[in-house]
TILUMVEX-511328 format. One line per 2 residues: their letters; for each residue x, y, z of N, C-alpha, C. Coordinates in steps of 0.1 Angstrom, whole numbers, plus 2048, in hexadecimal, padded with zeros to 3 digits. Atoms other than C-alpha are relative to their C-alpha. Layout:
<recs>
A	X Y Z X Y Z X Y Z; ... .
</recs>
This chain:
<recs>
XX	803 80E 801 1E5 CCD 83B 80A 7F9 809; 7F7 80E 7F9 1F7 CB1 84F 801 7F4 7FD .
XX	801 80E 808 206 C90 841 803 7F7 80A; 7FD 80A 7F0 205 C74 857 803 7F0 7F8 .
XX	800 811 806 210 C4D 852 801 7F7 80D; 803 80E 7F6 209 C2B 866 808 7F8 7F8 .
XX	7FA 813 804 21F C09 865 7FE 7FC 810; 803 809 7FB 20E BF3 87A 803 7F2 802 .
XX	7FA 808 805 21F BD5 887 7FC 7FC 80E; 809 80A 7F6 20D BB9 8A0 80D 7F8 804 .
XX	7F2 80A 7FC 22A BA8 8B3 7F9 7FA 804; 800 80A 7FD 22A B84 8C2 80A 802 80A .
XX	7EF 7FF 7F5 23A B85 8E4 7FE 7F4 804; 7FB 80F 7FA 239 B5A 8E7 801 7F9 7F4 .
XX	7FA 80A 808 244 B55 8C8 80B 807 7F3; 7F9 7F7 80A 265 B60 8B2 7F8 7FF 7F2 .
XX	804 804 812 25B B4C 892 7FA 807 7FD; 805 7F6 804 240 B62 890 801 80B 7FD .
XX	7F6 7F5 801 255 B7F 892 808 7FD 7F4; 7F1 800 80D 26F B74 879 7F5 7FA 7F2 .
XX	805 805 80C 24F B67 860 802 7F0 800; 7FE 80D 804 25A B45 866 7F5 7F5 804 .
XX	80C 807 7FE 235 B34 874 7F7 804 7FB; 808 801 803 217 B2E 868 7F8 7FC 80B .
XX	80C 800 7F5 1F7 B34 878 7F5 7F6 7FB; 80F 809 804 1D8 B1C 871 7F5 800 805 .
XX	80D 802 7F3 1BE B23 88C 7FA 807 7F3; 80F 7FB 805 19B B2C 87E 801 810 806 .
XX	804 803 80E 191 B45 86E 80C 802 7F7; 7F4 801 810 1AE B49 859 80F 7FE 801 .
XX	7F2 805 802 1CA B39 851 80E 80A 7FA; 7F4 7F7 804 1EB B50 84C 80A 7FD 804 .
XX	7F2 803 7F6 215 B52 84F 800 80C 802; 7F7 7F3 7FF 22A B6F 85A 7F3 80A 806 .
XX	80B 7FA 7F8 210 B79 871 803 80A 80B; 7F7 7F3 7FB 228 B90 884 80C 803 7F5 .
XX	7F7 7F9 802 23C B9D 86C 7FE 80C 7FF; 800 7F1 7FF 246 BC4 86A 7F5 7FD 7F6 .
XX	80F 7FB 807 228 BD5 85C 7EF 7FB 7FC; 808 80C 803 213 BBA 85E 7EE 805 800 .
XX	80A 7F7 7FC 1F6 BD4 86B 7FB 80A 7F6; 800 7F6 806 1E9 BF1 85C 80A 80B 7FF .
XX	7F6 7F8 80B 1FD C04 842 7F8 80B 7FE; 804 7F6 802 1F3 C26 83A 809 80A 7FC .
XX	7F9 7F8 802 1FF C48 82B 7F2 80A 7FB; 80E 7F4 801 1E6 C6B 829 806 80F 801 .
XX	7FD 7F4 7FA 1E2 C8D 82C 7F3 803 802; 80F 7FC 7FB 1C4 CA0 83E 806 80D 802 .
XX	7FD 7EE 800 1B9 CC3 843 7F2 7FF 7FE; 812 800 801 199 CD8 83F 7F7 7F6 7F5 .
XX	806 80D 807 18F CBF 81F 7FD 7F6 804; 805 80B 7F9 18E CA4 83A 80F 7F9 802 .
XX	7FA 807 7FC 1A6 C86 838 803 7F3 7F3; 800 80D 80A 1B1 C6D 819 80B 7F5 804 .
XX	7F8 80A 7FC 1C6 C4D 821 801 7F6 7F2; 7F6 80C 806 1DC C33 80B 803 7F8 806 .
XX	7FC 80C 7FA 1E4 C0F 812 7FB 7F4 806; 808 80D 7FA 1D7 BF6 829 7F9 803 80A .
XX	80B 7F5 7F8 1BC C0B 839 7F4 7F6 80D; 80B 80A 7F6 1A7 BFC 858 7F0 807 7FD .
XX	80F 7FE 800 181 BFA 852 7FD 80A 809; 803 7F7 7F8 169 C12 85F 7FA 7F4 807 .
XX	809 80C 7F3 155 BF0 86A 80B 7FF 80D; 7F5 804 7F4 173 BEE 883 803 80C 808 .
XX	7FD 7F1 7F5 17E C11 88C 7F3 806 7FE; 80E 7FA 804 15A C1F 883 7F6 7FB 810 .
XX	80E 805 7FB 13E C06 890 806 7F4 80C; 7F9 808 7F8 151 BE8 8A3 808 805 80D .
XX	7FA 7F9 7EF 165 C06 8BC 7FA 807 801; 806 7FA 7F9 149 C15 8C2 7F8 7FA 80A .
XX	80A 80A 7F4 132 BF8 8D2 80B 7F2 806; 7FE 80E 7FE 147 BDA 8D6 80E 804 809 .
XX	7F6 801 7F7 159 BD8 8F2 80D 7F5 802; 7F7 809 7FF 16F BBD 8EE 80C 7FF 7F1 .
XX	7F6 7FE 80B 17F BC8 8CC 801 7F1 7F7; 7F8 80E 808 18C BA2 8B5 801 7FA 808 .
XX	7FF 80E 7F6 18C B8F 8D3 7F2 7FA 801; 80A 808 7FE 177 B70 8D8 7EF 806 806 .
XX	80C 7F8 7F6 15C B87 8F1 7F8 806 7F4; 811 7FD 804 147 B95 8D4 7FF 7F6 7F0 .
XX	803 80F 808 149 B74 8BD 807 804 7F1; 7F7 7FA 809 167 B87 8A1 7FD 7F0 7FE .
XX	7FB 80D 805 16A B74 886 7F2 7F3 7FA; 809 80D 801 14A B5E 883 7F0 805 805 .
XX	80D 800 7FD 12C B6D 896 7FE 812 7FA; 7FF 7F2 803 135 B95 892 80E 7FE 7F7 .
XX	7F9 803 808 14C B9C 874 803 80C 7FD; 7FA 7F3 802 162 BBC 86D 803 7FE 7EC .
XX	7FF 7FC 812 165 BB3 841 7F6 7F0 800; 80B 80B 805 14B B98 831 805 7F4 802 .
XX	7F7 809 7FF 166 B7D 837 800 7FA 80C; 7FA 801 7F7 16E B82 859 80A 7FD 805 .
XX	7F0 800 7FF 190 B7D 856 806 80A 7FF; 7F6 7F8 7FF 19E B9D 852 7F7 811 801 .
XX	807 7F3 7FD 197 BC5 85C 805 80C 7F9; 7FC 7F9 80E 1A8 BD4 83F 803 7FA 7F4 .
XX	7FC 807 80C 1B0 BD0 81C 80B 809 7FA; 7F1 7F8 806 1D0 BD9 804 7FC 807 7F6 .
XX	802 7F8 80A 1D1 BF3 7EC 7F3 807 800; 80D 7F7 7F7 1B6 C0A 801 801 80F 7FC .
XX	7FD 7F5 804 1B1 C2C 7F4 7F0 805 80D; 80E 7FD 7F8 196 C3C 813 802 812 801 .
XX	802 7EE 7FD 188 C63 816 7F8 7FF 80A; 807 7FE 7F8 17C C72 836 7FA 80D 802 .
XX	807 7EF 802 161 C91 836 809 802 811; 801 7FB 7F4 16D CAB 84E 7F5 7F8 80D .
XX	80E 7FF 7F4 155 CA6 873 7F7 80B 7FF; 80D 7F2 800 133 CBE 86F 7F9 7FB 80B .
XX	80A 808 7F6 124 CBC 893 803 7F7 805; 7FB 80E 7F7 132 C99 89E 800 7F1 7F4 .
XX	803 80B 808 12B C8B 878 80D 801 7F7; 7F7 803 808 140 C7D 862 7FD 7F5 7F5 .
XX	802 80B 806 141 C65 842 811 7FC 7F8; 7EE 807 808 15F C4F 82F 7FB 7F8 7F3 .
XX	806 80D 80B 15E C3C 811 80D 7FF 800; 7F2 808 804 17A C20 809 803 7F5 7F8 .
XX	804 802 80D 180 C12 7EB 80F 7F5 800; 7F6 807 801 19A BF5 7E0 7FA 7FA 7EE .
XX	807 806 80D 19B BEB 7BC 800 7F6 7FC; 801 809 804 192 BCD 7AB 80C 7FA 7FB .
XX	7F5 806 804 1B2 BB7 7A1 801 7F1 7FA; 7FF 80D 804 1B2 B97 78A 808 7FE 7F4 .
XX	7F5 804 809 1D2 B95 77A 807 7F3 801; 7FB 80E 7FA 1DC B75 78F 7FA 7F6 7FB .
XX	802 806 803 1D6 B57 782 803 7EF 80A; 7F9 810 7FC 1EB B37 792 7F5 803 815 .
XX	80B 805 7F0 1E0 B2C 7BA 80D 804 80A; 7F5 7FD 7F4 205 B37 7C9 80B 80C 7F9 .
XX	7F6 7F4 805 21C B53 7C4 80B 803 80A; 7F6 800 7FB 240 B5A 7CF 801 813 808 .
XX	805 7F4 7F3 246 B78 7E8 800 80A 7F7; 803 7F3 808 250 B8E 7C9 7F8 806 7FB .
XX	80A 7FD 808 232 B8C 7B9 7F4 808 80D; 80D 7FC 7F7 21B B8E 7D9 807 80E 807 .
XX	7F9 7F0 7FC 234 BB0 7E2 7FA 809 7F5; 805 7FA 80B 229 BBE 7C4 7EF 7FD 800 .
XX	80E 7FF 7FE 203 BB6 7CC 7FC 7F6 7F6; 807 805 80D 1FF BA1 7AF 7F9 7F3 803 .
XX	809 80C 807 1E5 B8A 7B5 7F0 809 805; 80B 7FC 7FC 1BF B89 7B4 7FD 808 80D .
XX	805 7F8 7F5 1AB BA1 7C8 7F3 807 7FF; 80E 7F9 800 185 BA7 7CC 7FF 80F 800 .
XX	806 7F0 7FD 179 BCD 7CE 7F8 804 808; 809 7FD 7F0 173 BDB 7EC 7F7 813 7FE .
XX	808 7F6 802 159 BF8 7EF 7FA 802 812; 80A 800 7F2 14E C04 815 7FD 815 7FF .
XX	801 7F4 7FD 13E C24 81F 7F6 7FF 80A; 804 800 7F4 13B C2E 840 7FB 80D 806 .
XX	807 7F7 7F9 129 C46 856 806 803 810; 7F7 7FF 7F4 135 C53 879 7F7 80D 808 .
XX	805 7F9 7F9 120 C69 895 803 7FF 80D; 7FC 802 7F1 12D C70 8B6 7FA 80E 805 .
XX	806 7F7 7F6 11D C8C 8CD 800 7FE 80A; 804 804 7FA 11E C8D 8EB 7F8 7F4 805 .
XX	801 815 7FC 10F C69 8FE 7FB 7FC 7F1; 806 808 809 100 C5F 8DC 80E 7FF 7F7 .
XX	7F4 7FD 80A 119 C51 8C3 7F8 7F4 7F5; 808 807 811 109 C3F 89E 80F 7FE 7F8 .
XX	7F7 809 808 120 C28 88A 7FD 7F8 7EE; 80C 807 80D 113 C18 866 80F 801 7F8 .
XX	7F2 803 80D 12D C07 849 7F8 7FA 7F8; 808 808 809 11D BF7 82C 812 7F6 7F8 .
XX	7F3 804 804 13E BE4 820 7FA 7EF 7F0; 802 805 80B 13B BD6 7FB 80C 7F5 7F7 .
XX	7F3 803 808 156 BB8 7EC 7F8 7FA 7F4; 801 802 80D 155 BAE 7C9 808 7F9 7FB .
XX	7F5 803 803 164 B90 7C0 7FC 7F6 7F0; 803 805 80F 154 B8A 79D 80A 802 7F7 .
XX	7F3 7FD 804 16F B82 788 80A 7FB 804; 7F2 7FF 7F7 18B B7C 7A0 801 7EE 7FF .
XX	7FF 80D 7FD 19C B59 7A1 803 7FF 80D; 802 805 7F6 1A4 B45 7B7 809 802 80B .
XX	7F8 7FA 7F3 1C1 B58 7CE 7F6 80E 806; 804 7F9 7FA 1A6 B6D 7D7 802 807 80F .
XX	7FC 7FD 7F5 1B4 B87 7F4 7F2 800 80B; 80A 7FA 7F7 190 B8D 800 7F6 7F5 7FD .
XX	807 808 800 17F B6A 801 7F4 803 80A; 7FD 80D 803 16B B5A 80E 7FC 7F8 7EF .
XX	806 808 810 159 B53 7E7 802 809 7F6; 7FC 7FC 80F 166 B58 7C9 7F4 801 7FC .
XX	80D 7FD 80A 14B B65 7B0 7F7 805 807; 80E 7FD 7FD 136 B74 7C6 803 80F 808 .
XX	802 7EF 7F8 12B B98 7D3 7FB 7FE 810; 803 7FE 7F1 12A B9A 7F8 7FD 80C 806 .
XX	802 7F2 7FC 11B BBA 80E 800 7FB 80B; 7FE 7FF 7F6 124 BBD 831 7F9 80D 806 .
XX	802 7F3 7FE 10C BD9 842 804 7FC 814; 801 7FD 7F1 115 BE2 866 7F8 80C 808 .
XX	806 7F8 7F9 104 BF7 87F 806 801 80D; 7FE 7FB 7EE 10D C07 8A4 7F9 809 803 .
XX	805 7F3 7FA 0FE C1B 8BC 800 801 80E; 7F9 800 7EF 10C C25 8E0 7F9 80E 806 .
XX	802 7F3 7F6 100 C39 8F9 808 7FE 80A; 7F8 802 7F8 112 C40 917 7F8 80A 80B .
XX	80A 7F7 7F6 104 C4E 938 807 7FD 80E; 7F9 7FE 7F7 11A C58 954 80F 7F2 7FA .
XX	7F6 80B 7FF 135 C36 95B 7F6 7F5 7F4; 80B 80C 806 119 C1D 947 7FE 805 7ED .
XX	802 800 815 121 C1D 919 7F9 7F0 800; 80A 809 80A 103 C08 908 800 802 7F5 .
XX	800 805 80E 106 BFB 8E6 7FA 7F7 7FB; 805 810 80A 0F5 BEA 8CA 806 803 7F4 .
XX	7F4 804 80C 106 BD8 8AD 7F3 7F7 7F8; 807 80E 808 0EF BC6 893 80B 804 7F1 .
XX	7F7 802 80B 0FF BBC 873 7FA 7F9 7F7; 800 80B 808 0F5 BA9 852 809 801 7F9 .
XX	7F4 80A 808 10C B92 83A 7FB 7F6 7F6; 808 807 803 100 B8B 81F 80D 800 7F0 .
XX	7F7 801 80C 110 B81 7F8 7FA 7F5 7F6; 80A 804 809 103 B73 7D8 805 7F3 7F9 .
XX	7F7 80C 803 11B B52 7D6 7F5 7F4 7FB; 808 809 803 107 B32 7CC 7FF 7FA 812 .
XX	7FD 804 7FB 115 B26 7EE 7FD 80F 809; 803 7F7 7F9 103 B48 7FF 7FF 801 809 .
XX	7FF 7F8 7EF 109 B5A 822 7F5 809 801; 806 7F9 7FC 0EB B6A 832 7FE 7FC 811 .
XX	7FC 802 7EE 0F5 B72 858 7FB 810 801; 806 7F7 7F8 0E0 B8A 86B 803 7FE 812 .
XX	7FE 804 7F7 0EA B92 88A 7FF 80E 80D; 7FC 7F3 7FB 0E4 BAE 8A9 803 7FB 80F .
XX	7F8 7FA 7F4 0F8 BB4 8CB 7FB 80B 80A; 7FA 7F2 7F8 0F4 BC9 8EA 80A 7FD 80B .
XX	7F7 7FE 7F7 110 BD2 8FD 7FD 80C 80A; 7FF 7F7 7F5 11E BE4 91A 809 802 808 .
XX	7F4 803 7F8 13A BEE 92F 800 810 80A; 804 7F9 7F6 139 BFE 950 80E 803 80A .
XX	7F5 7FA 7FB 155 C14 95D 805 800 80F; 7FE 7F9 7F6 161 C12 982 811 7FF 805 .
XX	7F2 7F9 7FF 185 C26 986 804 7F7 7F5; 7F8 80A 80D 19D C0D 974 7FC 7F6 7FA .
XX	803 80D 802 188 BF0 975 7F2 802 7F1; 80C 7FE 808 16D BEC 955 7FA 7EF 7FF .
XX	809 80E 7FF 152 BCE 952 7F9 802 7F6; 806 7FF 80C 14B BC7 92F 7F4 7F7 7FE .
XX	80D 80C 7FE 129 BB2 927 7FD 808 7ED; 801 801 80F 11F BA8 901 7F2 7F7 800 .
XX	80B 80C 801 0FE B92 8FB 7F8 802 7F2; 809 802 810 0E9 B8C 8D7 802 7F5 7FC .
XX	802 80C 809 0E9 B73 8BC 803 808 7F0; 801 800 80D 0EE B6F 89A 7FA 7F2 7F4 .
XX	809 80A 809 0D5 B5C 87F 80B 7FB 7F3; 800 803 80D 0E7 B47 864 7FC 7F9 7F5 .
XX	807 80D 80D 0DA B3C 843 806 801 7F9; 7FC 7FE 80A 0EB B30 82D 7FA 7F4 7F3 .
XX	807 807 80E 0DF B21 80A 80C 7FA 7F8; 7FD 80D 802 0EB B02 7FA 7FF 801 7F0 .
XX	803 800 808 0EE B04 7D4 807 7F3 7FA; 7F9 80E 805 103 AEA 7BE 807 7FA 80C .
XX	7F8 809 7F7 115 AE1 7DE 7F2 7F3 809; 80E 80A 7FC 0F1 ACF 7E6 7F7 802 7F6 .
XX	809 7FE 80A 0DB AC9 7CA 7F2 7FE 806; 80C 7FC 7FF 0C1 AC9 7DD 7F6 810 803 .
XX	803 7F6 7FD 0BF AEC 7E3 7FD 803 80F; 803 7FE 7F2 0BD AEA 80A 805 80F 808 .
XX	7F9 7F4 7FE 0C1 B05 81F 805 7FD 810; 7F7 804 7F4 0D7 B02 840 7FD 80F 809 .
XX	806 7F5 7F8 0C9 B1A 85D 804 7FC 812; 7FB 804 7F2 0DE B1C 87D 7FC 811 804 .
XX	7FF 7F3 7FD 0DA B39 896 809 7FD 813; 7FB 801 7F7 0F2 B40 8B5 803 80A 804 .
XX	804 7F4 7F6 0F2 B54 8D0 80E 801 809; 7F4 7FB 804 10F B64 8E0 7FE 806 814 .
XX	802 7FC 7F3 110 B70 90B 811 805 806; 7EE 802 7FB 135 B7F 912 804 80C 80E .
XX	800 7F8 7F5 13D B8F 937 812 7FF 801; 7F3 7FC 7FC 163 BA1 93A 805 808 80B .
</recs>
């Protein structure tokens, strides 16, 4: 067997404060501080062998390393609409969660599956907590549930996450917003082929959760990125349908139906 560990840490090279924890970030979608401090990335600790692969800590989705690196060329940057149009957790604010326990089957043939598990947490009560407490984990925390799928072969490669949060129960420091009280399912899909210098991808995705104030976003992608020597030319184009439903926040029960479309050349 072999034990391996990750501390991942995202530096800021135009700004100390962020380095030393001392700014706050505000841009959309999520508000956070100490947005470069050490470890600020994924945390991890494992061991693998012929059983496969189990991992501890602050584990990255398979929607991200899974289905997201296999078609999307542009990774969390603005080019395939992170965050708002395509979404790596039901939130889209973040691509892991804390207190992650994930298993990986051996590869059979080019397949693989994972499941990753995070448990339910509502011992927190108040709306702010001092660093000791949030070092110690102690506040609210939905329950996270994903299980992912993985096919690579030769040019064909197949991606699929079903990613499940659970924040029935949980108040209001919930880590895994966006809605308290409600069950959200995040299903993702990929599928790339590649044929000589020329990888084609498609990404559809639904977002859906059972809030009064309910998310239903459908949305599919094709990509492409075309290899010559050092140079690559990435291209993204689709849409995504949203509806969302209107409960006590509109008593009339209305429903609000936007759809936007998405064109990105790198």
């Amino acid at each position: 067997m072999k034990a391996n560990w990750r501390v991942e840490t995202d530096w800021s090279i135009v700004s100390n404060g962020f380095n030393q924890g001392g700014a706050t970030f505000t841009a959309s979608p999520v508000a956070a501080t100490n947005l470069s401090s050490f470890g600020n990335g994924e945390l991890r600790v494992g061991l693998s062998g012929g059983f496969g692969a189990v991992d501890f800590g602050a584990i990255n989705l398979h929607s991200l390393n899974g289905v997201h690196a296999l078609v999307n060329p542009f990774g969390t940057a603005p080019g395939f609409g992170y965050g708002a149009l395509t979404r790596v957790n039901t939130a889209g604010n973040a691509v892991r969660f804390d207190n992650s326990l994930r298993y990986v089957t051996p590869s059979i043939s080019g397949f693989t599956a994972n499941v990753l598990r995070a448990q339910k947490q509502t011992k927190a009560t108040g709306t702010t907590f001092g660093v000791t407490t949030n070092a110690l984990g102690y506040y609210d925390f939905g329950g996270v549930q994903e299980i992912g799928f993985s096919y690579n072969n030769g040019p064909l490669g197949v991606a699929y996450s079903s990613l499940a949060v659970d924040n029935v129960g949980v108040g209001t420091n919930s880590a895994t917003t966006p809605l308290n009280g409600a069950k959200t399912t995040l299903n993702s899909l990929g599928v790339a082929y590649t044929m000589g210098n020329l990888k084609m991808g498609l990404f559809n995705q639904t977002n859906k959760n059972s809030a009064v104030n309910s998310i239903d976003q459908k949305g599919t992608y094709l990509t492409a990125t075309y290899t010559m020597g050092s140079t690559k030319i990435h291209f993204a184009t689709g849409g995504t349908d949203n509806k969302v439903a209107y409960g006590s926040a509109n008593t009339n029960g209305a429903t609000v139906v936007g759809k936007s479309k998405m064109t990105s050349i790198g």
